[in-house]
VEXDREN-2710 file (C-alpha; in Angstrom, 1 decimal):
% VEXDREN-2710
k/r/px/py/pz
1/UNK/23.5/34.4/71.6
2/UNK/23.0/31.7/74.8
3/UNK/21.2/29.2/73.7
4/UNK/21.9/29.5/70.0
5/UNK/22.0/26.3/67.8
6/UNK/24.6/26.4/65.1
7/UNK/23.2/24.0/62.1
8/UNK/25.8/23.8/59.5
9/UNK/24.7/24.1/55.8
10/UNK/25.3/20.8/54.4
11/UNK/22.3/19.8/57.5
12/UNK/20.1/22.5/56.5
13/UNK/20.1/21.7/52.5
14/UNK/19.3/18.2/53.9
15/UNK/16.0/19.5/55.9
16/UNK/15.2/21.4/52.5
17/UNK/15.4/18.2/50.6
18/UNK/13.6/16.0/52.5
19/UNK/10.6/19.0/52.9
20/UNK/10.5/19.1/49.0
21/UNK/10.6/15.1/48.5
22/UNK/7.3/15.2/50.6
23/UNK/5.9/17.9/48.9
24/UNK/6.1/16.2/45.6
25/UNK/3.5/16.0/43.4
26/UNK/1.8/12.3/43.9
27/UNK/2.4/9.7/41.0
28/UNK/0.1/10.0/38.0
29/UNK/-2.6/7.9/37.7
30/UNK/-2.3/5.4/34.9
31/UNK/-6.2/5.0/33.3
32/UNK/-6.9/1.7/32.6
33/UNK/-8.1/0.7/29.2
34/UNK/-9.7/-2.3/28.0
35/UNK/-11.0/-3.5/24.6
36/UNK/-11.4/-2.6/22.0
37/UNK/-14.7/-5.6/21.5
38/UNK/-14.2/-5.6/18.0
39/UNK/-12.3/-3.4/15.3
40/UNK/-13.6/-2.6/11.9
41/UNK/-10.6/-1.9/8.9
42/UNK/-11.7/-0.1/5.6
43/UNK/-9.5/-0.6/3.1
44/UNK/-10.1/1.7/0.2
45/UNK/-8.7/1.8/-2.9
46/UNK/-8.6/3.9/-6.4
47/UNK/-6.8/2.5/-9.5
48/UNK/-6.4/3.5/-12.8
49/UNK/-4.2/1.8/-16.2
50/UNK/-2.8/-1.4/-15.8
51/UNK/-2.5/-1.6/-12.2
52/UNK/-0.1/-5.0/-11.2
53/UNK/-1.7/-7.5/-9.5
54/UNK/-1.0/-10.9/-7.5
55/UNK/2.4/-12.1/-9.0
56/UNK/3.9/-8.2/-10.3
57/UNK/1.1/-8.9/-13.3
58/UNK/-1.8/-7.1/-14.0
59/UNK/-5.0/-8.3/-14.7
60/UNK/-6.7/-9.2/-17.9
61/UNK/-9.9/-6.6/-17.2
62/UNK/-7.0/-4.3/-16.3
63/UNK/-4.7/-4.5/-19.4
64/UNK/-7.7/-4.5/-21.8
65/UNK/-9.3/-1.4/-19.9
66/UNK/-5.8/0.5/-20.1
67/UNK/-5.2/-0.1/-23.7
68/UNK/-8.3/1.4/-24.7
69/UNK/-8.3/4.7/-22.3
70/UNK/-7.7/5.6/-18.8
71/UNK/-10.0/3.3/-16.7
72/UNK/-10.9/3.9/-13.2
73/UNK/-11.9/1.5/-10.7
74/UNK/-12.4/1.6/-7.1
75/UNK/-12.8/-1.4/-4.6
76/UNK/-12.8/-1.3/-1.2
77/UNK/-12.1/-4.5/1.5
78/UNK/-14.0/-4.0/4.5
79/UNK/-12.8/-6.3/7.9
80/UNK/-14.7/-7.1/11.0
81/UNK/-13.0/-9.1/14.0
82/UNK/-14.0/-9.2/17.3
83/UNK/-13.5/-11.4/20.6
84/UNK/-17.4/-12.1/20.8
85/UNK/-19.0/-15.8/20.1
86/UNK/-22.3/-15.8/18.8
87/UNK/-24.7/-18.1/19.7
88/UNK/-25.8/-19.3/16.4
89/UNK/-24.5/-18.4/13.0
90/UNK/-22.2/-15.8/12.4
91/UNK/-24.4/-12.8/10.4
92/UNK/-23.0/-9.1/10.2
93/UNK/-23.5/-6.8/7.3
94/UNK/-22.2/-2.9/6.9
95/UNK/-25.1/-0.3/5.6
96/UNK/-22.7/2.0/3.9
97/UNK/-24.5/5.8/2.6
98/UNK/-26.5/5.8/-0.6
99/UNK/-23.7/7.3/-3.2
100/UNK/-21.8/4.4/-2.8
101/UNK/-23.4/2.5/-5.0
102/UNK/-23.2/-0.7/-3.7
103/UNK/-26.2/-1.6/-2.6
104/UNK/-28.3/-1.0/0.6
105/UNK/-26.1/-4.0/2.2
106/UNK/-22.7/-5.3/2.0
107/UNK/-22.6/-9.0/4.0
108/UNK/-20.0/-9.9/6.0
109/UNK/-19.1/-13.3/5.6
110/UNK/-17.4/-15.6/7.7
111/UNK/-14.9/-17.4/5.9
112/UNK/-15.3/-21.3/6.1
113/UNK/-12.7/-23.2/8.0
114/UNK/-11.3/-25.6/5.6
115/UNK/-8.7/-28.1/7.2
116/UNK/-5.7/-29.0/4.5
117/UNK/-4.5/-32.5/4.6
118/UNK/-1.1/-33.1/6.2
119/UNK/1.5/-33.3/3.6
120/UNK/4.5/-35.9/4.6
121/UNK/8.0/-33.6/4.0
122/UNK/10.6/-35.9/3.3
123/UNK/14.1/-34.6/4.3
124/UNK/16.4/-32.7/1.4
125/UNK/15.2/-31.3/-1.5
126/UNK/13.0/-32.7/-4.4
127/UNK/13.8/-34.9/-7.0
128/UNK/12.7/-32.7/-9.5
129/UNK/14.4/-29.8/-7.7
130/UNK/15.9/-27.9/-10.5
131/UNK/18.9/-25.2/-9.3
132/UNK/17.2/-21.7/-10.4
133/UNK/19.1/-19.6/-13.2
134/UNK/19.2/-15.8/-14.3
135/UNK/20.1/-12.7/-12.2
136/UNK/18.1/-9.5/-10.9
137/UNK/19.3/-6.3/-11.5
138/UNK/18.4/-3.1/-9.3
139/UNK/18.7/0.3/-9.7
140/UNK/17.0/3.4/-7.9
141/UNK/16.7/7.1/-7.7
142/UNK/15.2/9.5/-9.9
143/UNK/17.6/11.1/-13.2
144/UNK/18.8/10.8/-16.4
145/UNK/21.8/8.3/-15.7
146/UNK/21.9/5.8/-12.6
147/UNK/24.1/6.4/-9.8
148/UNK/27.4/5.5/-9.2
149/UNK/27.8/1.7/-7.8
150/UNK/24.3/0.2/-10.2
151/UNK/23.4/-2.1/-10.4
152/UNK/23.3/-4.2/-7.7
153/UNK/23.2/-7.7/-9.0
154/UNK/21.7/-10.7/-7.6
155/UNK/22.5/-14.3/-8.8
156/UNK/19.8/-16.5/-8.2
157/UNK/21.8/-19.7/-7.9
158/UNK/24.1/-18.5/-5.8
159/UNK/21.7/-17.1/-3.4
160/UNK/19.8/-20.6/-3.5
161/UNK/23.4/-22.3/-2.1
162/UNK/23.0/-19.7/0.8
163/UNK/25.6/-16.9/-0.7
164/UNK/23.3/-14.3/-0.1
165/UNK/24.8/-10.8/-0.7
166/UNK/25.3/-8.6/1.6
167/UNK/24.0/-5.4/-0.4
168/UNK/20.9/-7.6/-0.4
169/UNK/20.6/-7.9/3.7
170/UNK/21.3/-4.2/4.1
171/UNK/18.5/-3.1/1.5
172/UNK/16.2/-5.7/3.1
173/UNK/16.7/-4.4/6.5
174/UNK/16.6/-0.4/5.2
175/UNK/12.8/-0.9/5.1
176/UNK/12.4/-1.1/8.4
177/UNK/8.6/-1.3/7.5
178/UNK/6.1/-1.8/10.7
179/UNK/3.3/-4.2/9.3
180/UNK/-0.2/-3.4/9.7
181/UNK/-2.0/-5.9/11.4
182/UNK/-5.8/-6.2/10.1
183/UNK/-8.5/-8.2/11.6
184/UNK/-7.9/-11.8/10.2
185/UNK/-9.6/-15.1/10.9
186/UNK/-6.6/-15.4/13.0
187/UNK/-6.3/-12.9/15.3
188/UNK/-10.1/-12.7/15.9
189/UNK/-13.0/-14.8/17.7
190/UNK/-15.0/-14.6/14.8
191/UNK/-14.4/-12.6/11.7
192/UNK/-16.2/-11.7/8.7
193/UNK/-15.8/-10.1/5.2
194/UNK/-16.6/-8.5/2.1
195/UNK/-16.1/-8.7/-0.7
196/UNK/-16.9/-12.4/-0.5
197/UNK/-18.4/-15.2/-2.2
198/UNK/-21.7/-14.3/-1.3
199/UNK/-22.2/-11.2/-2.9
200/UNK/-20.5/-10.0/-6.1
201/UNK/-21.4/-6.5/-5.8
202/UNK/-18.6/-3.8/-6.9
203/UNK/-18.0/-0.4/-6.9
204/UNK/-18.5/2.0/-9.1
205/UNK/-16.3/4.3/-10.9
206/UNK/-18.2/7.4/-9.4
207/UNK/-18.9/5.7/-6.0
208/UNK/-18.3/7.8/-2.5
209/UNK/-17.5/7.0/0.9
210/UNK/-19.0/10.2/2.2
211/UNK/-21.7/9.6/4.6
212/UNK/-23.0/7.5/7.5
213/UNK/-21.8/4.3/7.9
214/UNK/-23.8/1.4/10.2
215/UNK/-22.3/-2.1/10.8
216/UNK/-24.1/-4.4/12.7
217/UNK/-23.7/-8.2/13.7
218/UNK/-24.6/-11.4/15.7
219/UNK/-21.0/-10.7/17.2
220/UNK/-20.3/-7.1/17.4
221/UNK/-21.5/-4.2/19.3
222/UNK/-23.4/-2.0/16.4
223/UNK/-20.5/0.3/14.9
224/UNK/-21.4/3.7/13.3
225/UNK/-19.2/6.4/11.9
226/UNK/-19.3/8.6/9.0
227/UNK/-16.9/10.0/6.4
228/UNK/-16.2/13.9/5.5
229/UNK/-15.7/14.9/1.8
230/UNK/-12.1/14.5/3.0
231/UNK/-12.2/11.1/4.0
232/UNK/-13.2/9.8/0.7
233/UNK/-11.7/7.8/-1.7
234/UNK/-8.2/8.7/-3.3
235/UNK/-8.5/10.6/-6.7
236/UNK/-7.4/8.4/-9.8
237/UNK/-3.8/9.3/-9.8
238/UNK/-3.4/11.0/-13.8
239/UNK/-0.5/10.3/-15.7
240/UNK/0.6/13.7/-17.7
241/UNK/4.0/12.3/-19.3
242/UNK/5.2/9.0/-20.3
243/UNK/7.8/8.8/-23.1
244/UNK/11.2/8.2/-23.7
245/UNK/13.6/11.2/-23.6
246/UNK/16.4/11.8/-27.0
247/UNK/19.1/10.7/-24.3
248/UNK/17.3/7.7/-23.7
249/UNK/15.9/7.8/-20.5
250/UNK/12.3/8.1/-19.8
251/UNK/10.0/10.7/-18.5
252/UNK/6.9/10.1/-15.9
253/UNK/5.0/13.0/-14.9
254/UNK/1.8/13.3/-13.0
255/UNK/-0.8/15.6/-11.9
256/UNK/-0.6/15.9/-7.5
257/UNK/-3.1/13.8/-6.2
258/UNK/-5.5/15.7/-3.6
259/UNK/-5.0/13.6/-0.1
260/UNK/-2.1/11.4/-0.5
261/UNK/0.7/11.5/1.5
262/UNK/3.7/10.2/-0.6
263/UNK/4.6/8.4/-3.9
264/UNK/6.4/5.8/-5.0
265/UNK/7.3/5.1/-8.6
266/UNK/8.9/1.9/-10.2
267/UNK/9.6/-0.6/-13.0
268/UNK/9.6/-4.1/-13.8
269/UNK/11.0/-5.7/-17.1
270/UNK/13.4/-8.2/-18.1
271/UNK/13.4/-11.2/-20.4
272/UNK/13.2/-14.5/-18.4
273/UNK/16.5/-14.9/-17.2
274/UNK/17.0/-11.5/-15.9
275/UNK/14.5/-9.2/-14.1
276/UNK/15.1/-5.6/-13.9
277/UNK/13.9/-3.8/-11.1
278/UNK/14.0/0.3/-10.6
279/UNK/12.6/2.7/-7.5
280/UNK/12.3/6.2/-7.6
281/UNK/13.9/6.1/-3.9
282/UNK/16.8/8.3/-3.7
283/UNK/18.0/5.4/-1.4
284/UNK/19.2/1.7/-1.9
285/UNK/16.2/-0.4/-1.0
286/UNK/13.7/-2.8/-2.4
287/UNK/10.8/0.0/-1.8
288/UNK/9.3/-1.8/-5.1
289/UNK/8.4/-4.9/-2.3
290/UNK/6.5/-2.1/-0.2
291/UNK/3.2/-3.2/0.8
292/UNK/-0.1/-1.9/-1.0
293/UNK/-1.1/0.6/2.6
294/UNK/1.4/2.1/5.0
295/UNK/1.4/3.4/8.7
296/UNK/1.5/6.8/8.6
297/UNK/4.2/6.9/10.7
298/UNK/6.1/4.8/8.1
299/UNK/5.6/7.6/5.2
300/UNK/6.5/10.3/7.7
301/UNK/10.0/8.8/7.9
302/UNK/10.1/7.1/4.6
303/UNK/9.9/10.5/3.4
304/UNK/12.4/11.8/5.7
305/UNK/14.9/10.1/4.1
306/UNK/14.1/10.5/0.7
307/UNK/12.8/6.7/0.3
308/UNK/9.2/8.6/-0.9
309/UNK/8.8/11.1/-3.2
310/UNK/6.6/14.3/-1.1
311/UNK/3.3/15.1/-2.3
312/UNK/4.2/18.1/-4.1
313/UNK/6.8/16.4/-6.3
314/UNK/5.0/16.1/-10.0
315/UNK/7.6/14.4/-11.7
316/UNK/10.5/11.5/-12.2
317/UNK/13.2/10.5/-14.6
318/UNK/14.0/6.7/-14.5
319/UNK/17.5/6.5/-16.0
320/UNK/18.8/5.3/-19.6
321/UNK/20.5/2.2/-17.9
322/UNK/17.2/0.8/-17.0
323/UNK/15.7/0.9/-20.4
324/UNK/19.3/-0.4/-22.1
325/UNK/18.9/-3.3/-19.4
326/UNK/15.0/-3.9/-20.1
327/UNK/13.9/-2.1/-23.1
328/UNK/10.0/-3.7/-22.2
329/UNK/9.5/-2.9/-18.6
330/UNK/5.9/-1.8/-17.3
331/UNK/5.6/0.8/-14.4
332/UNK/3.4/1.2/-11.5
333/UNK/2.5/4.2/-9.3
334/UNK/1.1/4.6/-6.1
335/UNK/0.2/7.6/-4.0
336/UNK/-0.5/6.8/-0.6
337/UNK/-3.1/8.4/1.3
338/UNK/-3.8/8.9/5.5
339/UNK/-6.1/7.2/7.6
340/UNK/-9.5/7.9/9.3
341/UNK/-9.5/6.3/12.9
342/UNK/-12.9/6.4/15.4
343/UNK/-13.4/4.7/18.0
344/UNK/-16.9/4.0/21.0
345/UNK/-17.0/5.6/23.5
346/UNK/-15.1/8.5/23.4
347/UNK/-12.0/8.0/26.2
348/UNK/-12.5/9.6/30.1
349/UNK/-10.5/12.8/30.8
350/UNK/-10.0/11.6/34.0
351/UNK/-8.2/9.1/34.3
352/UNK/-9.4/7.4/37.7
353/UNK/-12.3/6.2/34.8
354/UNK/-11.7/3.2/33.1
355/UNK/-11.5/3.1/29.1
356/UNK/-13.5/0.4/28.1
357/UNK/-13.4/0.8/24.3
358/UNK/-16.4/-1.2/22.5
359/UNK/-15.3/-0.6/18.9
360/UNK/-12.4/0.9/16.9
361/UNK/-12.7/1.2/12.9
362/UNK/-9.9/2.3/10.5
363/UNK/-10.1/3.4/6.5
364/UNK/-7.1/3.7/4.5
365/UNK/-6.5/4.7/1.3
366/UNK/-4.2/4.3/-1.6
367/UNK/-4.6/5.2/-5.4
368/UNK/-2.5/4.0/-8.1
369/UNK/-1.8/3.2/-11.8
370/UNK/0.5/1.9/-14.1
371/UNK/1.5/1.0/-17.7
372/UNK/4.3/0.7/-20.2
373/UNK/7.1/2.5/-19.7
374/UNK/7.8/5.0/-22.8
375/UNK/3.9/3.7/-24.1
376/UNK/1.7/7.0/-23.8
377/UNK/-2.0/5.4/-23.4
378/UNK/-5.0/7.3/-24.6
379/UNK/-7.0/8.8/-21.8
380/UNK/-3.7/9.8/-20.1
381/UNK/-3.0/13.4/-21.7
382/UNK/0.2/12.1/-22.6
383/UNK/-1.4/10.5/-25.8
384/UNK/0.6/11.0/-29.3
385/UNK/-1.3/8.5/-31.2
386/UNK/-4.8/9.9/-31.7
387/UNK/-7.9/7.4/-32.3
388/UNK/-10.1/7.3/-35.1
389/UNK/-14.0/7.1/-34.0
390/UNK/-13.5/3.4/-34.5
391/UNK/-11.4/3.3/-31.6
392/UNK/-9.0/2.0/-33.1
393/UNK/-5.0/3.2/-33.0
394/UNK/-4.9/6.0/-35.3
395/UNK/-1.1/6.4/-37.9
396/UNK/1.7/7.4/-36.0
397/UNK/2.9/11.0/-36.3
398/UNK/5.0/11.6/-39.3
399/UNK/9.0/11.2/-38.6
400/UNK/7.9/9.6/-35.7
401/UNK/8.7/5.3/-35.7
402/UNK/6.0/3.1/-35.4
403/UNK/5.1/1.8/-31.4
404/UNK/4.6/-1.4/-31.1
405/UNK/1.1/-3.0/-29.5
406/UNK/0.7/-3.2/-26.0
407/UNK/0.2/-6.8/-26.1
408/UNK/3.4/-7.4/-27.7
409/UNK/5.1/-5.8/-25.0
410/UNK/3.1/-7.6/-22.5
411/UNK/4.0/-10.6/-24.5
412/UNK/7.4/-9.9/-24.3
413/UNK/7.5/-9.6/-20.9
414/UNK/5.8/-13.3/-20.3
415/UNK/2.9/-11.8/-18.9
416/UNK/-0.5/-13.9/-20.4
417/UNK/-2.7/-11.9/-22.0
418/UNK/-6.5/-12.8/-22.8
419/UNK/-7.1/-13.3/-27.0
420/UNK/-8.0/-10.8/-29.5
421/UNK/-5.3/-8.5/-28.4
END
C-alpha cells in the first residue's frame, strides 16, 4: 500500500520492550525501622537430678537432692538492656503474675562496675608452667557398640605444642552454632538483673510463668506482655530407664517432654588422666560443648542432620565402649524448648510508616536432668532399690550385686562432694 512503513521485527520487539520496562511496577518501598529502646530476655529453666554445673560438676544442693529422689527446681534469669541514661540511679524491677511465687517484685540490679588491676604479662610461658598430661576420648551416636573409626583421641600435650588434630577442627567447625547475644553490661547503656545480690528470692518447684508480666524502670519505656499456658516453663524432663544392659551397654529412656523441641544426651567419666566424652549425635561433633539455650533455627537444622534427637524419640543406647573406657561416668539431658518473642508497638503494614520499636522481650526455655550412668535414682521410675520409711537405701534385689553409693562414684570421678555422704 503507498505510503506503507515496513518495521521489521527485531524493531518492533524493541518498542514492546521499552513499553513494558516503563510499565513496570515502581521499586518497593523499604520501611524503615529503628530501635528496639530496650530488649527484655527471659531465660527460663526446669531441672531435675544432678544437673552439671559450672566446670561439667554438679552442685552440692543438686547431688544431695538427686540421691534422695527426683528433685525439681526451676530458676529463671531475667535481662534488661537498653540505650537510655537515667538521670539518677539506675532502678527497674519486673512485677511477674501471682503463681509465680516469687514475690510481688523481682529488682533489677545494675551490676557494679568494678575495674581489675592491670596485670604485667611477661613474654613466654610461666615458670611454673607445667606441660599438661592425659588424653580425651570421644565417641557418639546412639547403639549398642560404637561406630566404626571411635574413638577419636586427643592428646593433651601434643595439642599444647600446637599439633592440634585435624578430626578436632572439623568437629569444632560442624557446630556451626549462631550464638545468642543477650542484653549484657556490654552491649547496653545501662543494664540490670535478677537474680542478683540484692534479693535472694527463688522459684518454686510449682511456680508458673502464666500471666501478665509488667517491667518498669528509671531507663526503660514500661514493658508488658503476658504468657499462655503454652509459654510456660518446660516440664521436668522424667527419666524412665537407666541401667546397664547384659551386653554391657547402657539404657536411657525418657518420657517426651510437652514443648521441647529437641534432645541431646551425653556422658562424662574418666579417671584423671583420661576424660571420656559421649553424644547421642548420630554425627561427629562436640554437641556435649552446646550451649545451655539454642536459636530455633539452630535445632531446626541440628535436627536435620541428626545432630539432635526429635521430640518424639523416647529413648537411647550409649554403647559398651564408653562404659569399658569410663566405667564411672555421669550423664546429663537436655530438652530444648522454643521461644516467646513480643515486641511495642506492633509494626506498620504500610510501609511508607516508620517502625520505631520501643521494646522487644524474649523467654526461652530449656529443661534438663542428669545422673549416674547405669545408677537408677529413686523418684525416677527406673528405681530397683526400694527405700525403707527411713529413707534410707533399702537391700539390693536378690541375685542382683550390690551398687555402690553415689558418692563414691562422684568420688571417683574427682568431683567434691559435701560431708555426710
Amino acid at each position: 500500500m503507498k505510503g506503507s512503513v515496513k518495521v521489521s521485527g527485531r524493531v518492533l520487539l524493541a518498542g514492546v520492550a521499552i513499553v513494558g520496562a516503563g510499565a513496570a511496577a515502581p521499586p518497593a518501598v523499604k520501611q524503615v525501622v529503628t530501635g528496639p529502646v530496650a530488649a527484655y530476655w527471659v531465660s527460663a529453666q526446669t531441672t531435675s537430678g544432678m544437673v552439671m554445673g559450672g566446670g561439667g560438676a554438679p552442685s552440692a544442693a543438686s547431688m544431695m537432692a538427686g540421691m534422695r529422689g527426683g528433685n525439681v527446681s526451676k530458676t529463671l534469669l531475667l535481662q534488661l538492656g537498653s540505650s537510655l541514661k537515667p538521670t539518677g540511679a539506675p532502678t527497674a524491677e519486673h512485677r511477674p503474675p501471682e503463681m509465680l511465687g516469687a514475690g510481688e517484685s523481682l529488682p533489677l540490679l545494675t551490676p557494679r562496675q568494678v575495674t581489675a588491676p592491670a596485670v604485667r604479662e611477661e613474654p613466654g610461658l610461666p615458670q611454673s608452667y607445667e606441660k599438661p598430661r592425659g588424653r580425651m576420648l570421644i565417641y557418639w551416636g546412639c547403639g549398642d557398640r560404637a561406630r566404626p573409626g571411635q574413638p577419636i583421641v586427643f592428646d593433651f600435650a601434643k595439642m599444647a605444642e600446637g599439633q592440634v588434630p585435624p578430626e578436632f577442627t572439623r568437629m569444632m567447625q560442624g557446630l556451626q552454632i549462631s550464638p545468642m547475644q543477650p542484653p549484657s553490661p556490654a552491649r547496653s547503656t545501662t543494664y540490670g538483673e535478677w537474680p542478683n545480690e540484692q534479693t535472694r528470692t527463688t522459684v518454686p518447684a510449682d511456680g508458673s510463668l502464666i500471666g501478665d508480666h509488667v517491667i518498669r524502670g528509671t531507663y526503660s519505656p514500661q514493658i508488658q506482655f503476658a504468657l499462655t499456658p503454652e509459654q510456660d516453663f518446660l516440664p521436668p524432663v522424667h527419666m524412665t530407664t537407666n541401667t546397664q544392659n547384659p551386653t554391657g551397654s547402657f539404657q536411657l529412656g525418657w518420657q517426651p517432654v510437652s514443648g521441647a523441641t529437641g534432645y541431646i544426651a551425653s556422658t562424662m567419666g574418666g579417671d584423671g588422666e583420661t576424660i571420656v566424652l559421649w553424644s547421642s549425635s548420630e554425627v561427629s561433633s562436640l554437641l556435649f560443648a552446646l550451649p545451655d539455650y539454642l536459636k530455633p533455627a539452630d535445632v531446626t537444622r541440628l535436627l536435620a542432620n541428626k545432630a539432635l534427637m526429635a521430640p518424639t524419640q523416647t529413648s537411647c543406647t550409649v554403647p559398651k565402649e564408653v562404659g569399658e573406657a569410663a566405667p564411672q561416668s555421669m550423664y546429663q539431658f537436655t530438652a530444648y524448648g522454643g521461644e516467646a518473642n513480643f515486641s511495642y508497638p506492633p509494626r506498620p503494614a504500610d510501609p511508607k510508616i516508620a517502625w520505631n520499636i520501643a521494646w522487644t522481650v524474649k523467654v526461652r526455655y530449656r529443661s534438663a536432668t542428669g545422673g549416674i550412668l547405669g545408677m537408677s535414682m529413686p523418684g525416677y521410675g527406673d528405681d530397683e532399690e526400694a527405700e525403707t520409711p527411713s529413707g534410707r537405701p533399702g537391700k539390693p534385689r536378690p541375685g542382683k550385686p550390690a551398687k555402690p553409693r553415689g558418692s563414691d562414684i562422684l568420688r571417683g570421678l574427682g568431683v567434691p562432694i559435701p560431708g555426710g555422704l
